[in-house]
C-alpha positions in Angstrom: -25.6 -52.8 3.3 -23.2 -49.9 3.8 -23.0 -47.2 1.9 -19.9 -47.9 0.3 -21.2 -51.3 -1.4 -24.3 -49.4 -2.3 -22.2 -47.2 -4.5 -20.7 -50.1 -6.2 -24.0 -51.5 -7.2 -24.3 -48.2 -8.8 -21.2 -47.6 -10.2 -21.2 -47.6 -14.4 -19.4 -50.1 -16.6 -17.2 -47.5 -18.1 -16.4 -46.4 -14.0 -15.7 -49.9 -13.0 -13.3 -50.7 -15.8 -11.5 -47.9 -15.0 -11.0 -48.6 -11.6 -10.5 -52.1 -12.2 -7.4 -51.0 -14.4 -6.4 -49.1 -11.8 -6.4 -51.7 -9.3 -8.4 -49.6 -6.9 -11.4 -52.0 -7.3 -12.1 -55.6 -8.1 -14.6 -56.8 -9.4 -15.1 -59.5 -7.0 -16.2 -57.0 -4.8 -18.2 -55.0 -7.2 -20.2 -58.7 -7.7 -20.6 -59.3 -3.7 -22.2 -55.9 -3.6 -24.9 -56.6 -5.9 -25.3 -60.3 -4.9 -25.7 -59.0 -1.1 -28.6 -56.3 -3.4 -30.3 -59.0 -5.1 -31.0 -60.5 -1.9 -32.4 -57.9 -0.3 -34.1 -56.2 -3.0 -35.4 -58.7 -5.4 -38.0 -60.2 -3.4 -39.7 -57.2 -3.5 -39.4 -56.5 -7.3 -39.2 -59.9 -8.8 -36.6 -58.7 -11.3 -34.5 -62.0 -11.3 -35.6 -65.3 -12.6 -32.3 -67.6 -12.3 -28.7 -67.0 -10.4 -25.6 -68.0 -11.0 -23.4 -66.8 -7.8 -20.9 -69.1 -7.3 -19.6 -69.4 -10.7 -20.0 -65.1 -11.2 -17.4 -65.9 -7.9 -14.6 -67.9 -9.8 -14.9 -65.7 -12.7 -14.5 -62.5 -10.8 -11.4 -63.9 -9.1 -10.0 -64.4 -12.3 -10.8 -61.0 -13.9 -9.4 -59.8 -10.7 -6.4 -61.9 -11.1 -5.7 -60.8 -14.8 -6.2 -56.9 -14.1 -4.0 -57.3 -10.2 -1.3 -58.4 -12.7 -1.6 -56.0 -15.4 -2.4 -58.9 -18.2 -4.8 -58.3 -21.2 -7.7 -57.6 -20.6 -11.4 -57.8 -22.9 -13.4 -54.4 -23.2 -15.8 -56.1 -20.3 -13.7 -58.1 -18.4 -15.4 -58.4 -15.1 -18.5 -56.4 -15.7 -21.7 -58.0 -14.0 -24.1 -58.4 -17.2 -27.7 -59.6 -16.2 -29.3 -61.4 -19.1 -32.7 -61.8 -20.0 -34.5 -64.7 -19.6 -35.8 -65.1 -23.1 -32.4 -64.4 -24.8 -30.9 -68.1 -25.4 -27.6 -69.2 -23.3 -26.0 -72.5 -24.6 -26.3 -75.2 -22.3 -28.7 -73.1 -19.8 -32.2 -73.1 -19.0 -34.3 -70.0 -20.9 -37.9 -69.8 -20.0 -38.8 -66.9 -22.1 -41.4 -66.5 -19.2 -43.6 -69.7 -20.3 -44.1 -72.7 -18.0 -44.1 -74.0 -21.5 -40.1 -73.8 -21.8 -39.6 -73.9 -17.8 -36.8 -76.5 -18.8 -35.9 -75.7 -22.1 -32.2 -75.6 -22.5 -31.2 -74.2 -25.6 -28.2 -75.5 -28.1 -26.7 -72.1 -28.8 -26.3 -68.9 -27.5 -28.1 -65.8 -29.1 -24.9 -63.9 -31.0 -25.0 -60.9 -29.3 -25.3 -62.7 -25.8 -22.1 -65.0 -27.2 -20.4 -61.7 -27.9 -21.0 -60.1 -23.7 -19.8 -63.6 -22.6 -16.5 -63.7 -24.5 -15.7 -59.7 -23.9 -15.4 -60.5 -20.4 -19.1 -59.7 -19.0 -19.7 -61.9 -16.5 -23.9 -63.3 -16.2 -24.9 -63.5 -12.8 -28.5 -63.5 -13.3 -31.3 -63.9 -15.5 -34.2 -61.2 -16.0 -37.9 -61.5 -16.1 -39.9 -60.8 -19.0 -43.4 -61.3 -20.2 -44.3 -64.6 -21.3 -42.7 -65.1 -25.2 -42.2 -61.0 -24.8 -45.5 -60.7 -25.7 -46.5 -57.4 -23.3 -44.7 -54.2 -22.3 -45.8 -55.1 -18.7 -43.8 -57.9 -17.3 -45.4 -60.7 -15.6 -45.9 -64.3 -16.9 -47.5 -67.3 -15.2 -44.3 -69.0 -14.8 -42.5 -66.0 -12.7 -45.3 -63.6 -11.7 -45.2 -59.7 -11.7 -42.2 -57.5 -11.8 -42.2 -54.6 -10.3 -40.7 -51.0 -10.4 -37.8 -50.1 -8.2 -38.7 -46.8 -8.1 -42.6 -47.6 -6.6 -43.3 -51.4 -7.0 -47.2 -50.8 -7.3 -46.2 -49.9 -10.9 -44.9 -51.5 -13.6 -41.6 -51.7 -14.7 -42.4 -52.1 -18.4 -41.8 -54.7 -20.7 -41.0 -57.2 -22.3 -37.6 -56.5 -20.5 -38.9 -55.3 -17.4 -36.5 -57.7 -15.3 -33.1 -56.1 -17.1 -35.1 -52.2 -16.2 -36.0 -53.1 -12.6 -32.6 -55.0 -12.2 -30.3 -51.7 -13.3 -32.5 -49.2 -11.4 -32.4 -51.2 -8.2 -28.7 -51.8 -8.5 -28.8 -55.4 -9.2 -26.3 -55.5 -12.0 -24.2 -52.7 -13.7 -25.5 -53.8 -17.4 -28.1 -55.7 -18.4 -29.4 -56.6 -21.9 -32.9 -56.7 -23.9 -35.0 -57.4 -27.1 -37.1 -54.6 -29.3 -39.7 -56.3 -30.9 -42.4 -53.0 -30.1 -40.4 -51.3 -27.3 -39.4 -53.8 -24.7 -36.0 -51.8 -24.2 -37.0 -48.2 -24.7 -40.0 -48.8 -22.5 -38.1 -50.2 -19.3 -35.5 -47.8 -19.7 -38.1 -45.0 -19.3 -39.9 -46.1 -16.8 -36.8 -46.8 -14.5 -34.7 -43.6 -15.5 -32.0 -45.5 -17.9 -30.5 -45.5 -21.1 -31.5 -48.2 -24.0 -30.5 -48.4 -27.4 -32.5 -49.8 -30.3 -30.3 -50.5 -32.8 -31.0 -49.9 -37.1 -32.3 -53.2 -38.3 -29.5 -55.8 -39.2 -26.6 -53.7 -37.3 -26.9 -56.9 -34.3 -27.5 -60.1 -35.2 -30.5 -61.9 -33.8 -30.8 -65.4 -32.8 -31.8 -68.6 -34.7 -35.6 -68.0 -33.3 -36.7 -65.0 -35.5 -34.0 -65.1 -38.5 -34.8 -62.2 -40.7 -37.7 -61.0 -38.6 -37.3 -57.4 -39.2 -39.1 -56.6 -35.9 -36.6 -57.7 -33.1 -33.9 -56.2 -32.4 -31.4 -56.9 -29.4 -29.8 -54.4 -27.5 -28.1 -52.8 -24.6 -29.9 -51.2 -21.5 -27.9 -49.2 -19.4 -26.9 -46.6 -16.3 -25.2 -44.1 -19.3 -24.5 -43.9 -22.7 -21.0 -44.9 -22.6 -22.3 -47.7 -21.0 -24.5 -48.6 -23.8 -21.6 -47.7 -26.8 -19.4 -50.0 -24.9 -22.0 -52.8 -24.7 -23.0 -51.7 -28.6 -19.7 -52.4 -29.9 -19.5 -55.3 -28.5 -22.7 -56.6 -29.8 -22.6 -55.2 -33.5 -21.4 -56.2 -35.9 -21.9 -59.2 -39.0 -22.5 -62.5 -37.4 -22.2 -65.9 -39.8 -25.6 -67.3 -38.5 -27.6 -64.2 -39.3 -27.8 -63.7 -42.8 -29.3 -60.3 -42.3 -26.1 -58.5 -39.9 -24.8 -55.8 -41.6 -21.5 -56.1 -42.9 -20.5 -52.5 -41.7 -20.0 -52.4 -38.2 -20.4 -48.6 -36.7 -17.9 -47.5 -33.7 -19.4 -45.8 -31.3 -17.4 -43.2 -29.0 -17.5 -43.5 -25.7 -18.0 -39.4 -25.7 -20.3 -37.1 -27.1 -19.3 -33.6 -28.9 -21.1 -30.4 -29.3 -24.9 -30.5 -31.2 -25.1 -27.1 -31.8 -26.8 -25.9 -34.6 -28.7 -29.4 -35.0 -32.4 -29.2 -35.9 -34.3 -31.6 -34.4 -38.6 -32.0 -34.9 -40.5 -32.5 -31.8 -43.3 -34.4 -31.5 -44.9 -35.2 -28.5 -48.0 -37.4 -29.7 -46.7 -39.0 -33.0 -49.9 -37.6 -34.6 -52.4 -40.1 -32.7 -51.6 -40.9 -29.3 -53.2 -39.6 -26.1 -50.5 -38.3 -23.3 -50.5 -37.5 -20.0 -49.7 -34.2 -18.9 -46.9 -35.1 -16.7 -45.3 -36.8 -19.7 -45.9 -33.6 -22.1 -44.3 -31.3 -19.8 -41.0 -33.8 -19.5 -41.1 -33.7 -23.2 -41.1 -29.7 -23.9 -38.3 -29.7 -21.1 -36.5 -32.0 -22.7 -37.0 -30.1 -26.2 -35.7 -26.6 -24.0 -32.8 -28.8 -23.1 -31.9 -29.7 -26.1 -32.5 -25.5 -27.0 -29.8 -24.7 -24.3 -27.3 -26.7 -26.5 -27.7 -24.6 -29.1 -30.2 -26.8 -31.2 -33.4 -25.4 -33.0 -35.9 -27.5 -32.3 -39.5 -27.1 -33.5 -42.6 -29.2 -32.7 -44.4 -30.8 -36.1 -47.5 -32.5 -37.0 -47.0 -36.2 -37.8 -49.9 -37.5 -40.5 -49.7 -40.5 -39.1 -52.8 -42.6 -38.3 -53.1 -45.2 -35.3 -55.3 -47.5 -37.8 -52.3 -47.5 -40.1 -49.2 -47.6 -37.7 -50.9 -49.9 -35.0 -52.4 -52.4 -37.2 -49.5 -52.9 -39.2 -47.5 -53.8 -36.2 -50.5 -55.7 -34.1 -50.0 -57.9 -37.6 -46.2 -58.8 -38.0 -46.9 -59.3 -34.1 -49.4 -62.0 -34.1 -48.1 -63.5 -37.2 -44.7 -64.0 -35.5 -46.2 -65.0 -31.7 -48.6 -67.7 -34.5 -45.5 -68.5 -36.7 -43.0 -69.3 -33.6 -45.2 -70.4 -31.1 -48.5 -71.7 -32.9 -47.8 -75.3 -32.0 -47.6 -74.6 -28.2 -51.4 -74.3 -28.3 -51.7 -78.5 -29.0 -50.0 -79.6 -25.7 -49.6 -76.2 -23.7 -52.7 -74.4 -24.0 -53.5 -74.1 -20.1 -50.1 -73.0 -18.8 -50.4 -69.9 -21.4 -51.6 -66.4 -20.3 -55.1 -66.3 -22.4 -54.0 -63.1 -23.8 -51.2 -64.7 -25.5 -53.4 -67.5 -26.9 -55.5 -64.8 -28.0 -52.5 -63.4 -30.2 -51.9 -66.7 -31.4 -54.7 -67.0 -32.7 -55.4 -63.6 -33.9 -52.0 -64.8 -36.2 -53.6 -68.4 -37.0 -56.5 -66.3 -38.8 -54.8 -63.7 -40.9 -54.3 -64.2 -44.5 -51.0 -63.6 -46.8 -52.8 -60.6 -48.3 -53.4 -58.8 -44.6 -49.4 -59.7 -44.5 -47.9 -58.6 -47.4 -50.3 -55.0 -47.4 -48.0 -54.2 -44.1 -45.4 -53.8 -46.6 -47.0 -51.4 -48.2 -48.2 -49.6 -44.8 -44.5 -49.4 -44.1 -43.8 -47.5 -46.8 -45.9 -45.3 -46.5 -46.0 -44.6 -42.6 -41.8 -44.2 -43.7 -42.8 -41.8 -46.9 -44.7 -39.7 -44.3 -42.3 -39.2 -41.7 -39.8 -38.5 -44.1 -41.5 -35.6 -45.0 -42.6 -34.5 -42.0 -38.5 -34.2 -41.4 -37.7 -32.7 -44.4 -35.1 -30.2 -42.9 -34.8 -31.9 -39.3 -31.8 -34.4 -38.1 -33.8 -35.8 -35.9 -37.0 -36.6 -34.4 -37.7 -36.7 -30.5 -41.2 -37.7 -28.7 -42.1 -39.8 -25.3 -41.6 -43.7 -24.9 -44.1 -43.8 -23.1 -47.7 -41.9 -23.0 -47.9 -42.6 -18.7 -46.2 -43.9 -15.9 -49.3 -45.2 -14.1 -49.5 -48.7 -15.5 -50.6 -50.7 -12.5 -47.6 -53.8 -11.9 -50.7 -56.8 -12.5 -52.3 -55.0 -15.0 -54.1 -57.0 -17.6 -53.0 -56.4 -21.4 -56.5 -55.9 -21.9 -58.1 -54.1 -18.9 -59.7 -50.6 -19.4 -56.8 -47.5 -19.7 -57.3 -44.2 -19.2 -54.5 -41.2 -19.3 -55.8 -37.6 -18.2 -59.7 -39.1 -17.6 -59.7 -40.5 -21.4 -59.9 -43.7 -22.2 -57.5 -45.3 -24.8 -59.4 -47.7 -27.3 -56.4 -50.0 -27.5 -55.1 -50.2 -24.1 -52.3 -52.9 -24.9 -50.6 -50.7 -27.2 -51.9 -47.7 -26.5 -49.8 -46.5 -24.1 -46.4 -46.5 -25.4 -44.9 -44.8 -28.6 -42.3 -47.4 -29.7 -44.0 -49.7 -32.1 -43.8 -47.3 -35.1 -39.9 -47.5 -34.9 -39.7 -51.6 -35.3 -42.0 -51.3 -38.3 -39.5 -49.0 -39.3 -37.1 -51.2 -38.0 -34.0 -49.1 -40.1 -34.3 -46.0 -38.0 -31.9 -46.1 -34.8 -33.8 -45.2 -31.4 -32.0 -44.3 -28.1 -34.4 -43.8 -24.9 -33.6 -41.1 -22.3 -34.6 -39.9 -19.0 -36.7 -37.2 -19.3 -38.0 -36.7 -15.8 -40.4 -37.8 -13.4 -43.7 -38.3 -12.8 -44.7 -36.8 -9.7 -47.9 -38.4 -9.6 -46.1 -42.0 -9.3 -42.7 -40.9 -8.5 -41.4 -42.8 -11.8 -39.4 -41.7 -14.5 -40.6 -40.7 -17.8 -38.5 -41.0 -20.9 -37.3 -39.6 -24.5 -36.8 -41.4 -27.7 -34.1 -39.6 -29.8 -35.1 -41.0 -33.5 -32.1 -40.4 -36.2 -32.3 -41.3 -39.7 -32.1 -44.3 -41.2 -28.7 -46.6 -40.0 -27.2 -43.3 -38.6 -26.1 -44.6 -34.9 -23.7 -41.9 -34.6 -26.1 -38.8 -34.7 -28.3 -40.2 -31.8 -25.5 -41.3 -29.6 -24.0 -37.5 -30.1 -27.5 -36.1 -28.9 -27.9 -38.6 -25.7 -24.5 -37.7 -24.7 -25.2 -33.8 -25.0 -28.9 -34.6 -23.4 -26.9 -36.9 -20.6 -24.2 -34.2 -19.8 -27.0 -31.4 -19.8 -29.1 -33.3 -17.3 -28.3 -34.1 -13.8 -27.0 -37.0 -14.0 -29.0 -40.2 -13.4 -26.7 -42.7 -12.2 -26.9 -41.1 -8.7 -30.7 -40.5 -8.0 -31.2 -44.4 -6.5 -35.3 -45.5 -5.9 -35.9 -45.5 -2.8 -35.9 -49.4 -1.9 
């Protein structure tokens, strides 16, 4: 591949558009790029569960078409959006990484996957996850292990591990995700991108989970103008989610000055053990975010693992249980065991255990509250390491810095706390690198409660004061 199509696989959404407007580009050759890229690069990442080339083809030509002529055009007309394969497409196969639903073919779309299809954003690919997005390490018996673009003997994270290795490896310019514990702020750490979590309610969720406060869908992307363009098309009331928010936030596709902002640093979340590679990425991202003219002060969250962990672990099982229960009659055998083990973890709690995580949640929320009085935001790692082995087990020993972690499935990423507070809006940064494993390490900016707009300001200021990360490329 010359060099020249290389740099179209990397170009951005909000690049692309432009030039497609400007008739200096077309997107049919943008989408021959990255096709020409998925086959040379995805059989050694396994990032890419089904394709869809020839008819990505006809609708590039017609994008082309309406922009050659000057027509009307949708805000992603053209743009090559890689799906994941546990987000429902009408009418096409989603596996949600199970032999289980190898053939499943759902009846509707999710909304938010409705609302990329009809701005424009054409699907030329599915993305791996782990099987029913149980894991933030993405392999499944039906598709295998993914693997990190930027060293494949690593991880790429989970449960959207596919869309992360996809976008770092140049396989698609957007790609999207679920939240249900971190499964986009954890892949775009570990592959050097940008993710959005958005406030509970603000994008609809599909038919499979109504009202589960938990999951959330959401953009993953090469920039943050890249995720507000994907955001507002996603957002937004939906009739067949009860819970979408009537009040639809615009995003700007540019940041403006955060000076004088306080933000609180933490780079543990009062509990978690963290590598020393990923605390010094931290404090330089908190000295970045000092050069912009932010005061920014590390705190002490009360929190306790017990409280924040087990709360989650319980929604988590009940909802694997709730949705998937049944599968353990017929499909038992063609499950990962860990996943069976989840199951029926959630088969055995009681409505007590249930409803107290109600409680927990207000009161891990009545905590951090304080902890911020004063602070407009909170910032502190995705993740506590890079060096998650690709075929790592959920359940085999962990250790970060020579310690062992006593719950090595969840132990090593700081995400769950923010979907059992599922109101506060998340954005995941670049932070840096691990030199040990030559993968990135991320930042979580945390804003209040339904405020999209003061974490988007901060990742644009972090983004612009950051070498940009669009052009450092893994080197596949």
């Amino acid at each position: 591949m010359s060099k020249s199509d290389l740099d179209l696989c990397y170009l951005t959404a909000t690049e692309a558009v432009a030039e497609f407007k400007a008739k200096t580009l077309s997107p049919v050759d943008v989408l021959r790029a990255q096709i020409a890229r998925i086959e040379a690069v995805n059989p050694k990442l396994n990032a890419i569960t089904h394709t869809h080339f020839d008819r990505a083809l006809k609708e590039a030509q017609v994008a082309e078409g309406l922009y050659m002529r000057g027509a009307a055009t949708r805000p992603l007309e053209g743009v090559t959006c890689a799906i994941k394969d546990g987000n429902p497409i009408k009418g096409e196969i989603t596996t949600f990484g199970s032999k289980a639903f190898a053939d499943f073919i759902p009846d509707e779309s999710a909304p938010t996957v409705e609302r990329l299809i009809n701005a424009g954003a054409i699907v030329h690919c599915r993305t791996t996850t782990s099987e029913l997005g149980h894991s933030a390490i993405t392999k499944s018996p039906l598709w295998g292990v993914t693997r990190n673009a930027w060293n494949p003997e690593y991880s790429s994270g989970g449960s959207s591990g596919g869309a992360g290795s996809a976008l770092a490896a140049g396989m698609t310019t957007l790609a999207d995700g679920t939240d249900g514990g971190g499964s986009i702020r954890v892949p775009a750490a570990l592959g050097g991108l940008f993710g959005y979590k958005p406030p509970y309610g603000r994008n609809p969720v599909d038919s499979l989970s109504p009202g589960e406060t938990l999951v959330h869908y959401g953009p993953l992307a090469r920039s943050v103008a890249d995720c507000a363009l994907m955001q507002n098309v996603m957002s937004g009331q939906h009739p067949r989610d009860l819970y979408s928010l009537p009040d639809q936030v615009v995003l700007p596709t540019s940041g403006e000055s955060i000076r004088g902002r306080r933000i609180a640093l933490s780079t543990d979340l009062g509990f978690y053990e963290v590598s020393k590679e990923v605390r010094e990425n931290t404090l330089a991202a908190a000295e970045t975010f000092r050069s912009l003219g932010c005061i920014v002060e590390e705190i002490q969250l009360p929190w306790q693992r017990e409280s924040v962990e087990d709360a989650w672990l319980i929604r988590w099982q009940a909802l694997l249980w709730a949705q998937c229960g049944d599968l353990l009659l017929n499909s038992r055998n063609d499950l990962d065991p860990f996943v069976v083990d989840l199951m029926e973890q959630g088969s055995r709690l009681d409505l007590r255990q249930f409803y107290r995580t109600h409680q927990t949640k207000h009161e891990v929320h009545q905590a951090l509250v304080a902890a911020m009085s004063g602070y407009d935001l909170l910032i502190a790692p995705t993740t506590a390491t890079t060096q998650i082995p690709a075929d790592r087990h959920d359940t085999d020993p962990l250790l970060i810095d020579g310690k062992a972690i006593s719950r090595p499935y969840v132990g090593w990423v700081l995400t769950p706390a923010f979907n059992l507070l599922s109101q506060y809006p998340v954005f995941g940064v670049p932070s840096g690198v691990d030199q040990t494993t030559t993968i990135p390490t991320g930042l979580q900016i945390i804003g209040p409660a339904y405020d999209d707009l003061a974490v988007f300001s901060a990742a644009y200021a972090f983004e612009a004061a950051t070498q940009p990360w669009r052009f450092r490329r893994p080197p596949l």
